[in-house]
Structures are given as structure tokens and as C-alpha cells.
C-alpha positions in Angstrom: -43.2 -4.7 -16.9 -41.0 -7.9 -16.5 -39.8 -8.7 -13.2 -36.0 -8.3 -12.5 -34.0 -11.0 -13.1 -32.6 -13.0 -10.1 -29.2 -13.7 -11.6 -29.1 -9.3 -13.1 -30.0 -8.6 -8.8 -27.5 -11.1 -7.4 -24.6 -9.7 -9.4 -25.3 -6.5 -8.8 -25.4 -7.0 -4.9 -20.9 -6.9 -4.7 -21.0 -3.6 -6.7 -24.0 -2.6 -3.8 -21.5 -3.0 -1.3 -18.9 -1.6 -2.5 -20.2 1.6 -2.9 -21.1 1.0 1.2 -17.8 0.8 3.0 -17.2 2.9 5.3 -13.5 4.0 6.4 -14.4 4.6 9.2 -15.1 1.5 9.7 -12.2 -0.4 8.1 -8.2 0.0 7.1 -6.4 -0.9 4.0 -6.1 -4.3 5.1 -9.7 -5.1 5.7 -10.9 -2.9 2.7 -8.9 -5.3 0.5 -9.9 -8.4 2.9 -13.9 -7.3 1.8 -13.0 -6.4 -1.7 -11.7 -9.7 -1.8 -14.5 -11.5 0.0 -16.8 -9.4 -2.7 -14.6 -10.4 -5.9 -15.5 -14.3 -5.0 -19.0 -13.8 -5.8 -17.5 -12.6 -9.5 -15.1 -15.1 -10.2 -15.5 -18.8 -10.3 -13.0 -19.5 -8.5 -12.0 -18.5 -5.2 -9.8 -15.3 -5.5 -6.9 -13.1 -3.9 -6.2 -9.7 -4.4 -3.4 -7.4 -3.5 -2.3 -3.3 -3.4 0.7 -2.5 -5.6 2.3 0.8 -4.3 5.1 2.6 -6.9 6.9 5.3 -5.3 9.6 7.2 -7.2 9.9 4.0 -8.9 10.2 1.7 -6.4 7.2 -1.1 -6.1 5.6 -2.7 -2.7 2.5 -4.4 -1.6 1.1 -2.1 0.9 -1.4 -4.6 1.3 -2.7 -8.8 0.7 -5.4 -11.0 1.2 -3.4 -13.8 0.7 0.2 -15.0 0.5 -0.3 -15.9 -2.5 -1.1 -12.3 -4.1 2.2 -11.2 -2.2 4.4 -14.1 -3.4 3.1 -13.2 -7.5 3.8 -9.2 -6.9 7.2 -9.6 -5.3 7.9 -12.2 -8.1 7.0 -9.4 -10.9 8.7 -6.7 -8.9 12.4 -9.0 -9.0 11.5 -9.7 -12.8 10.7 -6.1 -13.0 7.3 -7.2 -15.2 3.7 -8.2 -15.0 0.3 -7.3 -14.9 0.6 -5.5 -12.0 3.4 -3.3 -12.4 2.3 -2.6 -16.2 -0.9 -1.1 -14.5 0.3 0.6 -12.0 2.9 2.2 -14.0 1.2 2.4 -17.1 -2.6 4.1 -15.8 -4.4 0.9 -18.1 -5.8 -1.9 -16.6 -3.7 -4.8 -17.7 -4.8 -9.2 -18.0 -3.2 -12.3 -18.5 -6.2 -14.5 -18.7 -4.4 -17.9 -19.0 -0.8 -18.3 -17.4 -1.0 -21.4 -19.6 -1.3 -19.9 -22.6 0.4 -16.4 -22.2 1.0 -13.5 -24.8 3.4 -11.6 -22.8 5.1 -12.1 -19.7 5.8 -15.8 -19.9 8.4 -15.9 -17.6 5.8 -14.8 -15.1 3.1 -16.5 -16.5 5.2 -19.4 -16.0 6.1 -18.7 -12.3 2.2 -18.0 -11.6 0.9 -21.2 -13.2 3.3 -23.0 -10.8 2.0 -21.3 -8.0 -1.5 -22.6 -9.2 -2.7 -19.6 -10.4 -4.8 -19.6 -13.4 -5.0 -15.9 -14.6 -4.0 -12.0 -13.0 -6.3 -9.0 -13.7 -4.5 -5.7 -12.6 -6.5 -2.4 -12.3 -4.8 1.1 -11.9 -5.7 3.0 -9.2 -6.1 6.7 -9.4 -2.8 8.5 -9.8 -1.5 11.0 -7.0 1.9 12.5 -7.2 4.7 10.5 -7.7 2.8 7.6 -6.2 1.3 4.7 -8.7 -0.4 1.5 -8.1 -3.0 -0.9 -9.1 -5.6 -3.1 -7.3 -4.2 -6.9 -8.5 -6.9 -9.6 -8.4 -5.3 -13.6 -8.2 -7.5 -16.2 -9.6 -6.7 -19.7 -8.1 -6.8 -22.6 -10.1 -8.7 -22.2 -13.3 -8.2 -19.1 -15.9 -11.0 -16.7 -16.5 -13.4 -18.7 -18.4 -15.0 -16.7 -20.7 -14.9 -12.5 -22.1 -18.3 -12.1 -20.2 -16.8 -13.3 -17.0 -13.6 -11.1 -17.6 -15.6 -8.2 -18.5 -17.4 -8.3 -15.2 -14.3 -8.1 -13.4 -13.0 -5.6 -15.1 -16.5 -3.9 -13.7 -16.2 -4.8 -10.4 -12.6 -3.6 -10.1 -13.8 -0.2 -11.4 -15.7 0.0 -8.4 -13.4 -1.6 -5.9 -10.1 0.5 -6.9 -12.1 3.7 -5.1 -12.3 2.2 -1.7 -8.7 0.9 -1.8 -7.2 4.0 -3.2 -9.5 6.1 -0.5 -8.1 3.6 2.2 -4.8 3.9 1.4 -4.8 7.8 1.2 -6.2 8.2 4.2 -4.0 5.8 6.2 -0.8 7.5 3.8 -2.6 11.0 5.9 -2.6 9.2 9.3 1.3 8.3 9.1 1.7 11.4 7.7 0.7 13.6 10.7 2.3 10.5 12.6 5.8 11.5 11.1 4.7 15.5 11.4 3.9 15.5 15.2 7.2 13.3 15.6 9.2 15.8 14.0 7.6 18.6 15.9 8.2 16.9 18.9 12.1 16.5 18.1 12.3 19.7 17.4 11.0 21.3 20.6 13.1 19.2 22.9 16.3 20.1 20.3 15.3 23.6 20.8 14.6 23.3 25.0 18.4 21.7 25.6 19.6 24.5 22.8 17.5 27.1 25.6 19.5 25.7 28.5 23.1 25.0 26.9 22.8 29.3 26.1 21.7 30.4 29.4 23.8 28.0 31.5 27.2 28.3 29.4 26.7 31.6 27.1 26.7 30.3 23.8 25.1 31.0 20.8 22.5 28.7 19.7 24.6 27.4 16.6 27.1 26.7 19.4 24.7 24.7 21.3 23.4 22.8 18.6 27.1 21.7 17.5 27.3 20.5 21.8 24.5 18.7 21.3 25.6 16.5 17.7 28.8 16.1 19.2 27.5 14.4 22.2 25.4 12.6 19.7 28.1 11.4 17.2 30.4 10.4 20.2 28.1 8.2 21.9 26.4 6.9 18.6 22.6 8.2 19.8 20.1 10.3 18.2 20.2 14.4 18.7 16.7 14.0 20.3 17.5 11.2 23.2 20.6 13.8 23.9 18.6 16.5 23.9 15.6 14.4 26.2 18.3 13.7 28.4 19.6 16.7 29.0 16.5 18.3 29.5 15.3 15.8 32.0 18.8 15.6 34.3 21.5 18.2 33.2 23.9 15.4 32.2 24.9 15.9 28.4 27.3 12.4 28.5 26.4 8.5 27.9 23.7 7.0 30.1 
């Protein structure tokens, strides 16, 4: 049997290591920060990558290795086109392998090329709702070389758009019960000074809710801090 081949082991060792990361051990940000570290050893010259989110819509980098990568997405998202958004939007993975030499997109390919960017490769991640987005890999410097090289990166970011769309769910879950337990919070203060204004002046507990916006509205402050207030001292008026 032949032995393996150095060059077959060392390329394989980024796709290894992907399929290794932990969230537990990492967030969004360093995810992309080792994905990036990773695509290096793929391209021949020194990449940057970046997380394009689309909401209802509306695009944003939830996440950057580089300003660069931010400076190129926010640049496609005021021309409202590019690699990045035609992946995320689009669920195919989408290439402009020489900014010099574009097929589409030239005014981008044009803004990118003066940025010193030599090629964009953007990779859908998996859909969820309403929400879209891509994995966007920057090369600096030189275009993609050859089909072999693109190929493998098209491999690589296969691989890498499950940690970053696992990263960015779960951090999307944190916030979520962030905002939940917030809201929950609100509510049973509300509902405390709501407890007090019936028992101490006999209303009903539309009645006291109304007490409590108006306090809020005249004195330009949130229904909760009224309602913390009141809870805490018995005064319903302004600090």
C-alpha cells in the first residue's frame, strides 16, 4: 500500500479542525477568528472572512476578522450587490475570482480591488426562518490562482459554514432568553405597582396601569423605572 501523501495529510489537517470546535469553548467572534486562521492554510494569500446576517431583508455583519471584510460587506450592502448578499439571499455559494477582471458586480469588483482585494468567495449558511446569511471569505492581494485552489475553498467553506451558523444560533438563543427574562422581569414589577395602586387607592387594574403610563409619558421614563420606583418608595412622581 503506498504511503499517504504529505501534501493529501497537511490539507486535510484545517478540515480536521474544523470538525473539532467546540462552542463551548468559543463565540461567534472567535469561531470566525479560527475559521479564519484555518482558511490561511487554504489560500495563498493571507485571508479575512466575515458573517453576513439578512433579516426580513435587512443585511449586517454579525461578525469580522478583519476590517477589511466589514468595509467590503457594508460596501455591497449600500450598493445593494455582491457576492455576499447574492449568497445569502440566494442559498448558492457565489465567487468573483478576479476583482480585476469581473463578470458581474463591477462596481464592487471595482471598490474591492481598491481596497486591495484580489477575489470574494461567499458561502450560504443554512437557512432558519426569516434569517439568511453567508460565510464571506476576503483574499488580500492576489485573485484565486487556479480552479483547483478555488475548488478547495469552496471545500473548506462547506465545512466551516456549520460552526459559524452553530455559533451564531446559539449566541441568537443566549440573547434570546436575555430579552425573555428581561421582559419577564418588566412585567412582574408592572404587575407589583399595578398590586399596590388597587389595594391602596381601589382601582381596577386597567385603572392602575393607565396611573402608571401617565406617570410615564409625563416625565418621559420607561413604565418599568415607574413602576421600580414605586415599588421601592411609594412615590409615583419624577426622581
Amino acid at each position: 500500500m503506498n504511503p499517504p501523501d504529505d501534501d493529501a495529510v497537511a490539507g486535510q489537517a484545517p478540515f480536521d479542525e474544523l470538525g473539532r470546535l467546540s462552542l463551548a469553548e468559543h463565540s461567534l467572534d472567535s469561531v470566525l477568528e479560527r475559521v479564519t486562521a484555518l482558511a490561511a492554510q487554504v489560500l495563498p494569500s493571507t485571508p479575512v472572512t466575515s458573517v453576513t446576517i439578512v433579516d426580513r431583508g435587512r443585511p449586517t455583519t454579525v461578525a469580522s476578522s478583519g476590517d477589511l471584510a466589514l468595509r467590503l460587506d457594508e460596501v455591497q450592502y449600500a450598493l445593494g450587490s455582491g457576492p455576499c448578499l447574492s449568497a445569502a439571499t440566494s442559498g448558492r455559494h457565489s465567487e468573483l475570482v478576479d476583482t480585476g477582471a469581473p463578470t458581474e458586480w463591477a462596481e464592487f469588483a471595482a471598490r474591492a480591488a481598491d481596497e486591495g482585494c484580489g477575489s470574494i468567495l461567499s458561502f450560504p449558511l443554512p437557512v432558519h426562518g426569516v434569517v439568511h446569511g453567508a460565510l464571506n471569505v476576503y483574499s488580500r492581494s492576489s485573485a484565486v490562482p487556479d480552479r483547483r485552489t478555488l475548488d478547495r475553498v469552496a471545500r473548506f467553506a462547506a465545512h466551516a459554514v456549520v460552526p459559524v451558523s452553530n455559533a451564531y444560533l446559539y449566541e441568537s438563543a443566549v440573547a434570546l432568553v436575555g430579552h425573555l427574562q428581561t421582559a419577564l422581569d418588566s412585567r412582574a414589577v408592572i404587575d407589583q405597582a399595578k398590586g399596590i395602586l388597587i389595594e391602596r387607592f381601589k382601582l381596577s387594574a386597567d385603572q392602575a396601569f393607565q396611573v402608571l403610563t401617565r406617570v410615564s409619558m409625563e416625565n418621559n421614563t420607561k413604565v418599568r423605572a415607574v413602576a421600580e420606583r414605586f415599588v421601592q418608595t411609594g412615590v409615583l412622581g419624577p426622581p
